[in-house]
LOVEX-848566 format. One record per residue (C-alpha): residue in three letters; x, y negated, z. Coordinates in steps of 0.1 Angstrom, whole numbers, padded with zeros to 4 digits, always signed. Example, Ala and Ser with C-alpha at 12.3 -4.5 7.8 and 13.67 -1.06 7.14 Angstrom:
ALA+0123+0045+0078;SER+0137+0011+0071;
//
This chain:
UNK-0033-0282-0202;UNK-0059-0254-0199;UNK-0044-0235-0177;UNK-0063-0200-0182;UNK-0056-0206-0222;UNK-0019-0209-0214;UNK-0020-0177-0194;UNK-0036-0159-0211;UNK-0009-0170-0241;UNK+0020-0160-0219;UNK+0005-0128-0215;UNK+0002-0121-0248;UNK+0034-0132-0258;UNK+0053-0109-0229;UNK+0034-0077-0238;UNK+0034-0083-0275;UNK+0076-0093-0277;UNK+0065-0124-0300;UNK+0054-0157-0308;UNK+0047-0144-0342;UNK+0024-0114-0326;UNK+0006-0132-0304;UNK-0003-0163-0325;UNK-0014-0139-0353;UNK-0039-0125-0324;UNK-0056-0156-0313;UNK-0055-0172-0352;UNK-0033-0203-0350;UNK+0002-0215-0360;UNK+0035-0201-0335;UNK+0043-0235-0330;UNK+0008-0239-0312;UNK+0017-0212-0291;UNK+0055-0224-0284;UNK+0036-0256-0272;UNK+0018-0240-0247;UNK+0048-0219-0232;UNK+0065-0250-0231;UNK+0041-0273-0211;UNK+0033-0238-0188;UNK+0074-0238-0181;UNK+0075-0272-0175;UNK+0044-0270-0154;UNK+0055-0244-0128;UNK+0093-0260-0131;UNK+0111-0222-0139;UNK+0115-0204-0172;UNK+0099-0179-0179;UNK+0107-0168-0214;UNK+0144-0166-0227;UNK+0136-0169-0267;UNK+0161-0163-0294;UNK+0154-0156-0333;UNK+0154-0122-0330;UNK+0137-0114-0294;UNK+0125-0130-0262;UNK+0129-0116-0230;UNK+0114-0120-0196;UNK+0133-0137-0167;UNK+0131-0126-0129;UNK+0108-0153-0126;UNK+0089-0143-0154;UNK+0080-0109-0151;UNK+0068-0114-0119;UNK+0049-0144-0131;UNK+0035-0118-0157;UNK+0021-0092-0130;UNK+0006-0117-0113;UNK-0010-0130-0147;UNK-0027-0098-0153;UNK-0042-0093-0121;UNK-0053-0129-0124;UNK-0070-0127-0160;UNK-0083-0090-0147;UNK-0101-0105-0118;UNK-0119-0134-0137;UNK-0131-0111-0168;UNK-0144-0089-0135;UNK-0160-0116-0118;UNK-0178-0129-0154;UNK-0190-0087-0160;UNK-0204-0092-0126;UNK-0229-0122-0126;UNK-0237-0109-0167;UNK-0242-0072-0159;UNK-0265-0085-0132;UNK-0284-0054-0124;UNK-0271-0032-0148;UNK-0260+0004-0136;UNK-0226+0015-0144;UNK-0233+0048-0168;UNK-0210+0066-0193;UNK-0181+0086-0196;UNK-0151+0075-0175;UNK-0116+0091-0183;UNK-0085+0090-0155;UNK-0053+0103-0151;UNK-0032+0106-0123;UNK+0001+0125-0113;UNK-0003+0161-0104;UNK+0007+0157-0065;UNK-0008+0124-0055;UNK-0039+0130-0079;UNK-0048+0162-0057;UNK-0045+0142-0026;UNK-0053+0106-0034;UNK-0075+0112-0064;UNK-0097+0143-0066;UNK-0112+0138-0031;UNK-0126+0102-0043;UNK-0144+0113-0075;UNK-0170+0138-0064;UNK-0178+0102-0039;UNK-0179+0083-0068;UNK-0198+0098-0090;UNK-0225+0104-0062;UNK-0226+0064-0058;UNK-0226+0065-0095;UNK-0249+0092-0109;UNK-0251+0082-0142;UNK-0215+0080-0147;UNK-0192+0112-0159;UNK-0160+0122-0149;UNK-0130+0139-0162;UNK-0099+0137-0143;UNK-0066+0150-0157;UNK-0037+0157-0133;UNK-0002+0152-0149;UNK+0034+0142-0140;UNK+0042+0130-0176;UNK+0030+0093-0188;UNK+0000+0098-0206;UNK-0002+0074-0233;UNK-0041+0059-0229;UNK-0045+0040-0257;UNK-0035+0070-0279;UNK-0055+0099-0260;UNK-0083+0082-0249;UNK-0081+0072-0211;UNK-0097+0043-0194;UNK-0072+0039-0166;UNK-0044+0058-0152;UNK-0032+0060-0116;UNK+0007+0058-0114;UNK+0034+0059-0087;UNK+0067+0038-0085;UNK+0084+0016-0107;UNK+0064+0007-0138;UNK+0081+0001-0169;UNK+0075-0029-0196;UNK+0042-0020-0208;UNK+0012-0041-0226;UNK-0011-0023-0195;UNK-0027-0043-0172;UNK-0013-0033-0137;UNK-0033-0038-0104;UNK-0012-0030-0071;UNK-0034-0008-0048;UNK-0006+0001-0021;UNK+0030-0001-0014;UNK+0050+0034-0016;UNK+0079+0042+0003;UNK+0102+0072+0004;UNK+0116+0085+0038;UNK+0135+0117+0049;UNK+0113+0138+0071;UNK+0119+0174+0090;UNK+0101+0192+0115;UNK+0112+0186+0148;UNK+0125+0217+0149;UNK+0150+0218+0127;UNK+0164+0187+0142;UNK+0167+0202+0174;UNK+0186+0228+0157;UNK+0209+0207+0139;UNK+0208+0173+0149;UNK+0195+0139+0138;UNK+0212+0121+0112;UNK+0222+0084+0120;UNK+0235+0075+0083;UNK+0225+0085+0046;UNK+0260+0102+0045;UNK+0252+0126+0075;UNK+0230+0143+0052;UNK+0258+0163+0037;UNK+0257+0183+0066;UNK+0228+0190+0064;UNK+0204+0215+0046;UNK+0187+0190+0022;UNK+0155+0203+0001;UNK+0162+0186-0036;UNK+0138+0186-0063;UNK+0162+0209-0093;UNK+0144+0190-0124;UNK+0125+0154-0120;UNK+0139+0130-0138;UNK+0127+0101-0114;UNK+0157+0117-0089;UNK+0187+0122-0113;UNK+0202+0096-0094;UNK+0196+0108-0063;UNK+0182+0099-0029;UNK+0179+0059-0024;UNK+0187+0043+0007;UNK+0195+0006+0016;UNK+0227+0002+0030;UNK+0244-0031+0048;UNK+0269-0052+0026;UNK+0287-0085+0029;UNK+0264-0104+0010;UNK+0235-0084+0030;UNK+0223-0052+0014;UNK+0217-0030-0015;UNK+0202+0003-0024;UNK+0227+0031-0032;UNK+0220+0067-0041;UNK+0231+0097-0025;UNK+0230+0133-0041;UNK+0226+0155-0014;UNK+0221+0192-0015;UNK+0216+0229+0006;UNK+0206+0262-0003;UNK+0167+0257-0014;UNK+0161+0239-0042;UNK+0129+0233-0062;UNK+0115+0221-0094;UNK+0078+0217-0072;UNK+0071+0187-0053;UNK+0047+0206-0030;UNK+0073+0231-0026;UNK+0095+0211-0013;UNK+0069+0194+0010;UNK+0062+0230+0028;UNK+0097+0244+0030;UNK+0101+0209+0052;UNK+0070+0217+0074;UNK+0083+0252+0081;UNK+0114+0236+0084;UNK+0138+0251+0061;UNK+0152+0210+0061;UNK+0150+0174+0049;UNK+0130+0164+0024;UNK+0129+0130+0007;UNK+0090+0121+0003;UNK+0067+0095-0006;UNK+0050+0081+0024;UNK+0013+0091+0008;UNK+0023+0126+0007;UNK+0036+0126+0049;UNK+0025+0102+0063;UNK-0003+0121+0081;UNK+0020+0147+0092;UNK+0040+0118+0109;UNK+0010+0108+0128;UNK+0003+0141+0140;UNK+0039+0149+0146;UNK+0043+0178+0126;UNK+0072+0157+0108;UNK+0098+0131+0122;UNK+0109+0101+0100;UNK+0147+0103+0101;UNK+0173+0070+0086;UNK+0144+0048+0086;UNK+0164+0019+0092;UNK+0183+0025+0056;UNK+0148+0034+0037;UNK+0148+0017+0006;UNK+0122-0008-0004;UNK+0093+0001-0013;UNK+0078+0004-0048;UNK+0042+0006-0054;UNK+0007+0026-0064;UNK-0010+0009-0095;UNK-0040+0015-0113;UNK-0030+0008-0149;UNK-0057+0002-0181;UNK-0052-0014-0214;UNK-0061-0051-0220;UNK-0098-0051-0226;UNK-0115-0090-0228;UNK-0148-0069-0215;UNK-0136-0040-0190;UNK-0167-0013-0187;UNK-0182-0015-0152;UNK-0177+0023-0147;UNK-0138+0015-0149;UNK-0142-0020-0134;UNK-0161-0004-0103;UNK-0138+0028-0106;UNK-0110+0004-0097;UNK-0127-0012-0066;UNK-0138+0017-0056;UNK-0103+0032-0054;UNK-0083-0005-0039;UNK-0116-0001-0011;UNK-0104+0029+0001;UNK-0069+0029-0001;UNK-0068-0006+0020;UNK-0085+0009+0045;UNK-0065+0008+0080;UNK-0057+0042+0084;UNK-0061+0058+0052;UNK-0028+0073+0042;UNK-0024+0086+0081;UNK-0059+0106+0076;UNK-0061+0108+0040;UNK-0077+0143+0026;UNK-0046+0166+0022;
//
């Protein structure tokens, strides 16, 4: 079995929700198709696909399998643009989004660096918490935080993301260190008032029989705010907790200005991705775009002196 063909076919089958779809795509019968998800399942020994007439589904196994299929097939289409483009510059106009908050800090700083390796490439960046739809309006790549839903994008993990409660030191010398998730409810808790990645609260992992699991707390206080960077200052001048990702404090951790609190029951973490839509050729502006971003934020050190 050629073994790039048949992942390549589960790929296509995942992100296009049929045997029909993707047989149509490459030109030959489903059944040729069926064949190869068959020999690939009985290859790796786990299943992959759960197929009925009407749909097919991923299993655990399988969507796993699929992420790591992506970034497979990304890296061997970028190794072939290498040895063709050979000496080729990277020129053109290169379009990214990113969220508002981590684009001004994780983003912005890197372009202007960019394009100065990369004169002959343009840059627009647009900052936005919604999910911008690239194929539609015309992006290359998109940045994104957190959990990613099912989507046809290719999805290249640059960095694991955690959320922690932080305050000043301050305020917990006024009012104490909380040693549980449920201690928060004494305590003056800075809450994001409209984001719908929140609505069910703050996520911690707690101990259980059968080992742990993540459970959500609502907490709450007087200050309230519909601005993530809001929230973040009201914690530095200590006003209270706040529940951030680690890129947005982790370099006030190092220098002290903020204290980690309930560690021990942070939830795990989700990730950073850069996202793009599958291409067979990827442009080298977005190919070295990409690099250039998983270079930098791989660095040791980066998110404790990262550009705020």
């Amino acid at each position: 079995m050629d073994k790039l063909k048949a992942f390549e076919t589960f790929v296509s089958v995942a992100t296009k929700g049929s045997l029909t779809a993707a047989a149509r795509t490459e030109g030959v019968a489903p059944a040729i198709i069926g064949r190869r998800l068959d020999a690939l399942e009985e290859n790796l020994g786990v299943k992959l696909l759960v197929r009925t007439t009407r749909r097919i589904t991923l299993t655990h196994e399988g969507s796993a399998f699929l992420e790591d299929c992506q970034r497979l097939l990304s890296d061997v289409a970028n190794a072939e643009a290498s040895v063709s483009a050979g000496g080729v510059k990277a020129s053109g106009h290169l379009r990214i989004t990113a969220p508002a908050g981590f684009g001004r800090r994780h983003v912005a700083p890197l372009v202007p660096r960019f394009h100065e390796l990369h004169p002959d490439v343009s840059i627009s960046l647009n900052l936005s918490d919604r999910v911008v739809d690239l194929a539609a309006e015309g992006f290359d790549c998109a940045v994104r935080v957190g959990d990613l839903p099912d989507s046809s994008l290719v999805s290249v993990r640059m960095a694991d993301n955690r959320r922690l409660c932080v305050a000043t030191p301050a305020y917990l010398a006024r009012r104490g260190t909380p040693t549980q998730p449920s201690d928060l409810l004494q305590h003056d808790c800075l809450t994001l008032s409209s984001d719908a990645s929140q609505t069910r609260g703050w996520a911690f992992r707690t101990p259980t029989d059968a080992g742990h699991e993540v459970t959500h707390l609502r907490p709450g206080g007087p200050l309230d705010c519909s601005d993530g960077q809001v929230l973040h200052d009201w914690c530095l001048a200590g006003y209270g907790i706040a529940w951030r990702s680690t890129w947005e404090v982790e370099s006030e951790i190092q220098s002290g200005q903020l204290v980690a609190v309930l560690e021990a029951f942070a939830a795990p973490p989700n990730g950073i991705f850069v996202v793009f839509p599958q291409r067979k050729h990827l442009p080298l502006r977005v190919r070295l775009w990409i690099d250039y971003l998983k270079h930098h934020y791989a660095q040791a050190g980066y998110w404790q002196t990262a550009l705020n």
